[in-house]
MARPADREN-121958 format. One record per residue: x, y, z of N, C-alpha, C in turn; residue in one letter; residue number from 0. Coordinates in pm, 1 decimal. Example, Ala and Ser with C-alpha at 12.3 -4.5 7.8 and 13.67 -1.06 7.14 Angstrom:
<pts>
         nx         ny         nz        cax        cay        caz         cx         cy         cz   code   pos
     1319.0     -569.0      780.0     1230.0     -450.0      780.0     1320.0     -330.0      780.0      A     0
     1285.0     -225.0      708.0     1367.0     -106.0      714.0     1290.0        3.0      787.0      S     1
</pts>
This chain:
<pts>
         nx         ny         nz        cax        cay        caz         cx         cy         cz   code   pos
    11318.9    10869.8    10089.3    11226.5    10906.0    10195.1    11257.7    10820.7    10316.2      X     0
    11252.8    10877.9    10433.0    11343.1    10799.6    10557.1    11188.7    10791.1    10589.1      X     1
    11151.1    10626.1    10664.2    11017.2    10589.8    10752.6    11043.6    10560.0    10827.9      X     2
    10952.0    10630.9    10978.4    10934.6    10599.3    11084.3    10834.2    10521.9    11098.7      X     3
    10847.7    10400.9    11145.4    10682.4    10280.3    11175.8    10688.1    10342.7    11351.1      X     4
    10615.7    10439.0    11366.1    10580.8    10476.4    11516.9    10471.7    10372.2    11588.0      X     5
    10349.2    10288.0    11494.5    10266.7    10210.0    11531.4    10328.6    10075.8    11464.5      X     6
    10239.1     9962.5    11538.2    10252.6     9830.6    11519.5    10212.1     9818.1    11442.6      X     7
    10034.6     9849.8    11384.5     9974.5     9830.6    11267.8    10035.6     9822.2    11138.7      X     8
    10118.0     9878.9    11114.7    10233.9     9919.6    10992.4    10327.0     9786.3    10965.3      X     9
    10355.9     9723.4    11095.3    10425.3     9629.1    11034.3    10414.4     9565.0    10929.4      X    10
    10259.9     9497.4    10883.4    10249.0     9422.9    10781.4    10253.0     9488.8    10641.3      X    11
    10230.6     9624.8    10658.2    10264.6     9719.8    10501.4    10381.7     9717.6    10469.6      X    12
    10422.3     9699.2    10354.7    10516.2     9717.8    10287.2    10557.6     9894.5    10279.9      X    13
    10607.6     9940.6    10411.7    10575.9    10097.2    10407.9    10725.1    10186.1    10283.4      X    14
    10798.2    10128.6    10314.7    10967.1    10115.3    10273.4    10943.6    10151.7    10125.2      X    15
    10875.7    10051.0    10049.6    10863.9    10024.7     9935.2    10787.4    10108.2     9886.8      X    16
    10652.8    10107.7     9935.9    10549.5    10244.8     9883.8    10583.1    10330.0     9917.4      X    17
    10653.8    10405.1     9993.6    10687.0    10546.6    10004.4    10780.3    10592.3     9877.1      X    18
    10872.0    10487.9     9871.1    10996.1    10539.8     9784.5    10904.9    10493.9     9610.5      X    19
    10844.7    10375.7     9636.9    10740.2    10433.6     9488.3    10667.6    10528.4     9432.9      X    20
    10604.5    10580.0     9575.6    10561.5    10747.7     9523.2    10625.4    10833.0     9521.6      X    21
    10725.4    10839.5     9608.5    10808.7    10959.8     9599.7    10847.1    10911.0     9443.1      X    22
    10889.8    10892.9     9382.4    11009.4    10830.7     9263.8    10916.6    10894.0     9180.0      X    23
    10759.8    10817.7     9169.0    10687.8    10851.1     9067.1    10598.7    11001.0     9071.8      X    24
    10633.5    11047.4     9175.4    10575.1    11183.2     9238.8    10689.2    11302.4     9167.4      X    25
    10800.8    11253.5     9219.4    10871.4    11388.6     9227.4    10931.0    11362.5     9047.1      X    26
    10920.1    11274.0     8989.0    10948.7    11237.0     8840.9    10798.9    11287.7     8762.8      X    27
    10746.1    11277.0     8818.7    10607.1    11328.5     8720.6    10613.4    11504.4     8697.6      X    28
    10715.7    11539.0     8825.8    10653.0    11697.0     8850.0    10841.4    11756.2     8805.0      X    29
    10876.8    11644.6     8763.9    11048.4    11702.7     8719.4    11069.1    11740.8     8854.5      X    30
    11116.8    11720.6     8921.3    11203.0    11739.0     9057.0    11306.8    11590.8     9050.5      X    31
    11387.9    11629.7     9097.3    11520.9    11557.4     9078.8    11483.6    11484.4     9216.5      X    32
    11491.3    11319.8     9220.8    11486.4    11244.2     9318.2    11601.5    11238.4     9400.6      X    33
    11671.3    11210.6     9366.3    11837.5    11182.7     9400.4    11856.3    11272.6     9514.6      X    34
    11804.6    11378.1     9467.0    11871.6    11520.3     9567.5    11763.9    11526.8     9689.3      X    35
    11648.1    11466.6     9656.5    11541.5    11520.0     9747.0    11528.8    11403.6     9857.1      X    36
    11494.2    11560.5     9933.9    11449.4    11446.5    10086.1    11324.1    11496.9    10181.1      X    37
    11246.4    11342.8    10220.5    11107.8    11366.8    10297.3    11132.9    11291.2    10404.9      X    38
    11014.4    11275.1    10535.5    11002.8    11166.9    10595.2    10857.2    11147.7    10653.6      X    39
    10817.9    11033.3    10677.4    10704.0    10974.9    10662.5    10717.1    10898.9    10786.6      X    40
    10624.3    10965.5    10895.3    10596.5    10911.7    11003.8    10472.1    10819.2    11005.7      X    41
    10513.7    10674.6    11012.5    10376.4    10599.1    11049.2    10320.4    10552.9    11150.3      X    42
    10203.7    10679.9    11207.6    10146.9    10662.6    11337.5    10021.3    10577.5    11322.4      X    43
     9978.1    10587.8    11467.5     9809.2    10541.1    11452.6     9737.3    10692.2    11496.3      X    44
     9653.3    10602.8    11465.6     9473.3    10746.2    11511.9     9489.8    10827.0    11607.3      X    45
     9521.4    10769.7    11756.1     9609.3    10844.7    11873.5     9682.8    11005.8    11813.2      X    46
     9774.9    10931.4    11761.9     9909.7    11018.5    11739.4     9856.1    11150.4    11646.2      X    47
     9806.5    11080.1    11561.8     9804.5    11179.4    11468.7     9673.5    11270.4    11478.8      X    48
     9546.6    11234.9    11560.9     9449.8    11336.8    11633.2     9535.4    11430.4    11703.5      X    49
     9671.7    11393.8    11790.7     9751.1    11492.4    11878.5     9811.8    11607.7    11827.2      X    50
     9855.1    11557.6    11628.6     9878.9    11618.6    11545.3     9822.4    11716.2    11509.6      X    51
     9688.0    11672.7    11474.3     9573.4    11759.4    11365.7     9526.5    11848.9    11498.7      X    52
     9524.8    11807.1    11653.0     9472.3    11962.9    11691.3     9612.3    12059.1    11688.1      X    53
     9720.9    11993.7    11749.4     9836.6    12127.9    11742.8     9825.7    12154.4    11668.1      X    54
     9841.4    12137.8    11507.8     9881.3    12221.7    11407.2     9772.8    12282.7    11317.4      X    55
     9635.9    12185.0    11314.6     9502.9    12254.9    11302.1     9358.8    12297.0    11384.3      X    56
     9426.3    12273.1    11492.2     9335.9    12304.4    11569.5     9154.4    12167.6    11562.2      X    57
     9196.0    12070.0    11482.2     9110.8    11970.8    11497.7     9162.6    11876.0    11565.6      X    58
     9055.1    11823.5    11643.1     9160.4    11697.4    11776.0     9074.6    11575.5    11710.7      X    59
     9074.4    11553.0    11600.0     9019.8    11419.5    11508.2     9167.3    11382.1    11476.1      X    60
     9100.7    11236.0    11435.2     9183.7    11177.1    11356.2     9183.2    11198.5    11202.7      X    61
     9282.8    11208.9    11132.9     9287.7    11221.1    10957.8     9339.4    11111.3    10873.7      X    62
     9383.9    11071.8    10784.5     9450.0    11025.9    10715.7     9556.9    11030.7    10694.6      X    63
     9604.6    11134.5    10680.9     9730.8    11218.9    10649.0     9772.5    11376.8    10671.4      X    64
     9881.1    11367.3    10706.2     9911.0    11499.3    10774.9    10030.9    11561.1    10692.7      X    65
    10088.6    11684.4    10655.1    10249.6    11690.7    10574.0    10218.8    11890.3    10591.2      X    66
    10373.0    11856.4    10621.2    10457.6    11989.2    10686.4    10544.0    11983.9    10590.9      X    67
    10533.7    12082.9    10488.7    10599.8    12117.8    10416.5    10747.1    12246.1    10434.9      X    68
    10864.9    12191.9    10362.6    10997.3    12242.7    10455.3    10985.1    12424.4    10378.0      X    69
    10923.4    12383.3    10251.5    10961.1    12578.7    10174.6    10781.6    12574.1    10134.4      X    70
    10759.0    12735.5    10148.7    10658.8    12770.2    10120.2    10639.7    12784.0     9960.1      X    71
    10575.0    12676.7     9872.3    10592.6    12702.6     9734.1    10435.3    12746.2     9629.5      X    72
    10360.7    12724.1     9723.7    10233.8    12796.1     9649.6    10235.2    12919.7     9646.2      X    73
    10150.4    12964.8     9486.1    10196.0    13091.4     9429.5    10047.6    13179.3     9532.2      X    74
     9976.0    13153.8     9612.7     9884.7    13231.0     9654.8     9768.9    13239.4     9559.3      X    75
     9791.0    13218.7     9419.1     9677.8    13238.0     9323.5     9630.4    13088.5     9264.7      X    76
     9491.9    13092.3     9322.1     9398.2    12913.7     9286.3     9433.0    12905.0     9151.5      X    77
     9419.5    12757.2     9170.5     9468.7    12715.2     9038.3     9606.9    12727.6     8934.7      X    78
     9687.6    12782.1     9035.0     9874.3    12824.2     8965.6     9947.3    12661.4     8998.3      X    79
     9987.9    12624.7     8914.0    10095.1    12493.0     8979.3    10203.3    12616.9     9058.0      X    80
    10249.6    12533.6     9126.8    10299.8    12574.4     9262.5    10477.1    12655.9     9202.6      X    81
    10546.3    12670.2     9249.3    10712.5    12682.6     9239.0    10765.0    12535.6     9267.8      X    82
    10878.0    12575.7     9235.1    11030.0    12403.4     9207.1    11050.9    12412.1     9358.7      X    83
    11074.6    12341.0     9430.1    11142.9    12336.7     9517.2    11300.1    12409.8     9514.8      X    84
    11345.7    12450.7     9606.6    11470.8    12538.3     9555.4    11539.3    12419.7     9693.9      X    85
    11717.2    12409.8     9585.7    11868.6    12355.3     9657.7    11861.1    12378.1     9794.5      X    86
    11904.7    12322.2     9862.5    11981.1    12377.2    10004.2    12093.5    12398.1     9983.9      X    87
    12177.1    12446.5    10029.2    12337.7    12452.1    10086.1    12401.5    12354.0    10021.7      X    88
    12326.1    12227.0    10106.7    12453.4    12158.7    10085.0    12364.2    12046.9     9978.6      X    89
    12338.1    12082.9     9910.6    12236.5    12019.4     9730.5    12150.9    11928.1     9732.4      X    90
    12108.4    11918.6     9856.8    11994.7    11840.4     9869.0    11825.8    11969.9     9858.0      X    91
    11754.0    11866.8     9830.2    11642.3    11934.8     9830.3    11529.4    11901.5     9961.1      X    92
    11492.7    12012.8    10065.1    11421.9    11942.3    10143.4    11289.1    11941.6    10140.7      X    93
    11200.7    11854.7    10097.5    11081.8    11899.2    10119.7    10986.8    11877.1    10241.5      X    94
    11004.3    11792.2    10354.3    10925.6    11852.6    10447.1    10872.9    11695.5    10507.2      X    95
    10810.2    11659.0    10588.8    10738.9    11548.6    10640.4    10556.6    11525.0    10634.5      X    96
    10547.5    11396.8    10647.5    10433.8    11377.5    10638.9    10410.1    11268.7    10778.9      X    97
    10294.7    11249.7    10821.0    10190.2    11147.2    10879.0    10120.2    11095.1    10864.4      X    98
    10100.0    10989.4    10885.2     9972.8    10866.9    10789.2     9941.4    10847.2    10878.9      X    99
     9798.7    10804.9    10933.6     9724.2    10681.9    11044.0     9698.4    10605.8    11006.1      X   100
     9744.0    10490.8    11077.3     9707.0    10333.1    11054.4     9558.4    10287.8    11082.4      X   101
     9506.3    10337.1    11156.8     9338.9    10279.9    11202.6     9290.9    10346.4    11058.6      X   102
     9303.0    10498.1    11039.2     9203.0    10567.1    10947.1     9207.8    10539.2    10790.0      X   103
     9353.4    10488.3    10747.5     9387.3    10417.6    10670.1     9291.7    10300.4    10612.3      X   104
     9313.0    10177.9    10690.8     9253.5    10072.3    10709.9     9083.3    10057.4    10701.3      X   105
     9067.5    10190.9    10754.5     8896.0    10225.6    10767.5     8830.9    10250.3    10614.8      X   106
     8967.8    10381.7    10564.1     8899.6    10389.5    10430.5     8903.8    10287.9    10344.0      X   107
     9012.5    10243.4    10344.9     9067.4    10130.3    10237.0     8955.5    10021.6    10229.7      X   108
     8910.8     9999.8    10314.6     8774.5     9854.6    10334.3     8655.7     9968.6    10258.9      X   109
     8594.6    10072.3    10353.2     8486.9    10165.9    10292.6     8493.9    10169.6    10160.4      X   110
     8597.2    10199.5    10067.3     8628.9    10236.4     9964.2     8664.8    10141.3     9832.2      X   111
     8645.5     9995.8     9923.6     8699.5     9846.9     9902.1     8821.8     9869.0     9813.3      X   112
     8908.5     9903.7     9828.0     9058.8     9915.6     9787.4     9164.5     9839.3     9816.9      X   113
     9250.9     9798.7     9826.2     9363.2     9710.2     9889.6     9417.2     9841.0     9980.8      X   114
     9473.0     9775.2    10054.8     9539.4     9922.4    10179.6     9644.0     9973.9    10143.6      X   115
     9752.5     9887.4    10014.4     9867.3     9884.9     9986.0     9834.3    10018.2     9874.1      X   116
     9745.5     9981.3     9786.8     9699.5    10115.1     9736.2     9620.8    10275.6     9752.6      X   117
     9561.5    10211.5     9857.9     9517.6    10375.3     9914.8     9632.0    10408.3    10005.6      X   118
     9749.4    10352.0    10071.3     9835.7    10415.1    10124.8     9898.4    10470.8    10004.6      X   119
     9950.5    10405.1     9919.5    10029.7    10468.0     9828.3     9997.0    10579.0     9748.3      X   120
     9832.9    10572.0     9742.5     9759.6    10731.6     9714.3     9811.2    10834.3     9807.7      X   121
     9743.2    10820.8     9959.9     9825.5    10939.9    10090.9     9928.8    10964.0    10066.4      X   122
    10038.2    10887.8    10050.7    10146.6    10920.6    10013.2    10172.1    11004.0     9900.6      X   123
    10125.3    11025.2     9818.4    10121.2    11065.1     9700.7    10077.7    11186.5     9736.4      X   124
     9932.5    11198.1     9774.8     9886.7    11314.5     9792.0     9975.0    11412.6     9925.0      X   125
    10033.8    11312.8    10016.7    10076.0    11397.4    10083.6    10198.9    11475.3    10031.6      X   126
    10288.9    11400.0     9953.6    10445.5    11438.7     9877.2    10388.0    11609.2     9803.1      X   127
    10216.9    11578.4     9769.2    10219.2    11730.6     9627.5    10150.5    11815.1     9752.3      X   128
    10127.5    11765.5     9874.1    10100.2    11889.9     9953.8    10247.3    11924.6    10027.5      X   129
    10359.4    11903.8    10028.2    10514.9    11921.4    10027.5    10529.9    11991.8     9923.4      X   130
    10488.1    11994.9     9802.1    10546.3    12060.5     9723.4    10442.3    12179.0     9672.2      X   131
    10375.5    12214.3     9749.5    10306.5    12343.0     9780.9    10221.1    12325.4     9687.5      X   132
    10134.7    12203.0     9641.1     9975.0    12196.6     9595.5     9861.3    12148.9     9693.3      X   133
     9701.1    12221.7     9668.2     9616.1    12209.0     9802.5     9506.8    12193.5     9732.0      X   134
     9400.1    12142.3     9838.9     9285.1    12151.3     9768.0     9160.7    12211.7     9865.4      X   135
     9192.5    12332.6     9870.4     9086.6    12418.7     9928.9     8980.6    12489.5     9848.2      X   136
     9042.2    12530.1     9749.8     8985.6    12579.3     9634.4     8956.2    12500.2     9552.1      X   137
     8843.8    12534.0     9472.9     8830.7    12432.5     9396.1     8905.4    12373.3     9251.2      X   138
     8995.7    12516.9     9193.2     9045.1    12509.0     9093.1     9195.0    12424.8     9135.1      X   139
     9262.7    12458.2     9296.8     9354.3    12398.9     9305.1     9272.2    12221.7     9340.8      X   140
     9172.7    12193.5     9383.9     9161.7    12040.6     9441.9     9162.6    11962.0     9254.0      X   141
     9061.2    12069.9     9165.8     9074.3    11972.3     9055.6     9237.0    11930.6     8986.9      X   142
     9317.9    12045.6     9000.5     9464.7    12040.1     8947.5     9517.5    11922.7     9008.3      X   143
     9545.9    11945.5     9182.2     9555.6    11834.2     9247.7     9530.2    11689.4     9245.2      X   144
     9411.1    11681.2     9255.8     9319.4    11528.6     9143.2     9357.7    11479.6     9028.1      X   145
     9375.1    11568.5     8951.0     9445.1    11563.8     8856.1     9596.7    11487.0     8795.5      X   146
     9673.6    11533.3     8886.6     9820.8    11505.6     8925.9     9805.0    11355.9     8996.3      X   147
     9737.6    11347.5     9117.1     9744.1    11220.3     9192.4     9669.9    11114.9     9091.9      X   148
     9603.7    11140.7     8988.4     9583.7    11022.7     8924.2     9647.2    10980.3     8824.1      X   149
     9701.7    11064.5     8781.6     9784.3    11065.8     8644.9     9968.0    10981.6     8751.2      X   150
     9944.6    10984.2     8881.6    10083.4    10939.1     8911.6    10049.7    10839.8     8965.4      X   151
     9956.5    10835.9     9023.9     9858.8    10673.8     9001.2     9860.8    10579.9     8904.2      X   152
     9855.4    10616.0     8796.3     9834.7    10554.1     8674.2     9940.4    10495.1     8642.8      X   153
    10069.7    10550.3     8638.9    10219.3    10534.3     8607.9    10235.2    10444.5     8718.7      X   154
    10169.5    10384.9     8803.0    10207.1    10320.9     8918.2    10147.6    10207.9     8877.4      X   155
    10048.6    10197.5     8789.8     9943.5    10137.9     8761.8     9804.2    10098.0     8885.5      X   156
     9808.5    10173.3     8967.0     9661.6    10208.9     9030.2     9558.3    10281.8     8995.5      X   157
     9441.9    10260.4     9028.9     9320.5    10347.7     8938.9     9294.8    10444.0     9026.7      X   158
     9263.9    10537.6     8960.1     9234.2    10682.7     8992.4     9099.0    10682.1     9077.1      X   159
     9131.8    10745.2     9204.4     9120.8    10745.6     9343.9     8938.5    10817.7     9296.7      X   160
     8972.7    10927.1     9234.1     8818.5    10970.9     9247.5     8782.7    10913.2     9114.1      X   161
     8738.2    10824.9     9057.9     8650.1    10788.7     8943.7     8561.2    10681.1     9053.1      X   162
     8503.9    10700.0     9035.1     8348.3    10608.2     9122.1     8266.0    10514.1     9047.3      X   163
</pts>
C-alpha cells in the first residue's frame, strides 16, 4: 500500500506500518493474494477530506474515511460476500484508494478512549473491505461487514470495534 502523509498531524502515526498491517491481514483473511495487490492511502486532515465527501457524496462534512474502489465487486444482493478482485494486464491486482482524516480520527479515538494507533488501523481495515466491494447500508451487509473487521482485528490482536 503506497502512503501519502498530505497533513502534518500524521507525522507522529506510525502510518507505513499500519496500513501494510491491515492490508496483509485484510487481504489474507479474505484469500486475496497480497503480493500482487495494490492500494493507496491518502493521509489528509478534516479540510481535505470534507472537499472529498461533498464531490463524491455530495456531503461537505468531514468523515473518517473515504475509499474509491478500482472494480465494481458487490453482487447487488444484501448480504452476498462480494466477488475476488480480478488480475490486471500486467498481474497486479488493483484495488482502489482510500482517505483518512487526521482531526476526525483523533476525535473518535479519545470519544471512544482507544489508542489512535488502533482505531486507525480499524479505518484502514474497514476502508481496504469497502475496496473490495463490502458496505454497510443494509443491514445484512453492515452485520457481514462487522463481522469481517473484527475477526481481522483480532488476528491483529485489537478488540473488536463494536463490542461496548
Amino acid at each position: 500500500m503506497d502512503v501519502l502523509l498530505e497533513a502534518s498531524g500524521w507525522a507522529d502515526v506510525p502510518l507505513d506500518q499500519l496500513a501494510q498491517e491491515a492490508m496483509r491481514a485484510t487481504l489474507t483473511h479474505l484469500d486475496v493474494p497480497m503480493d500482487d495487490s495494490a492500494a493507496s492511502l491518502m493521509a489528509c486532515d478534516d479540510a481535505r477530506i470534507a472537499d472529498l465527501n461533498e464531490t463524491f457524496r455530495d456531503k461537505p462534512t468531514p468523515t473518517n474515511v473515504l475509499s474509491w474502489p478500482a472494480q465494481e465487486l458487490a453482487t447487488g444482493t444484501a448480504g452476498a460476500v462480494p466477488r475476488k478482485p480480478e488480475v490486471d494486464f500486467d498481474g497486479t491486482i488493483e484495488l482502489g484508494d482510500i482517505a483518512i482524516a487526521h482531526e476526525t480520527c483523533v476525535k473518535e479515538a479519545k470519544t471512544l478512549e482507544k489508542p489512535l494507533n488502533n482505531h486507525v488501523t480499524h479505518l484502514i481495515v474497514h476502508g481496504i473491505l469497502h475496496l473490495l466491494g463490502y458496505d454497510h447500508i443494509e443491514d445484512t451487509d453492515a452485520a457481514l461487514m462487522q463481522r469481517l473487521e473484527a475477526e481481522i482485528l483480532e488476528k491483529l490482536g485489537l478488540d473488536d470495534p463494536y463490542c461496548i
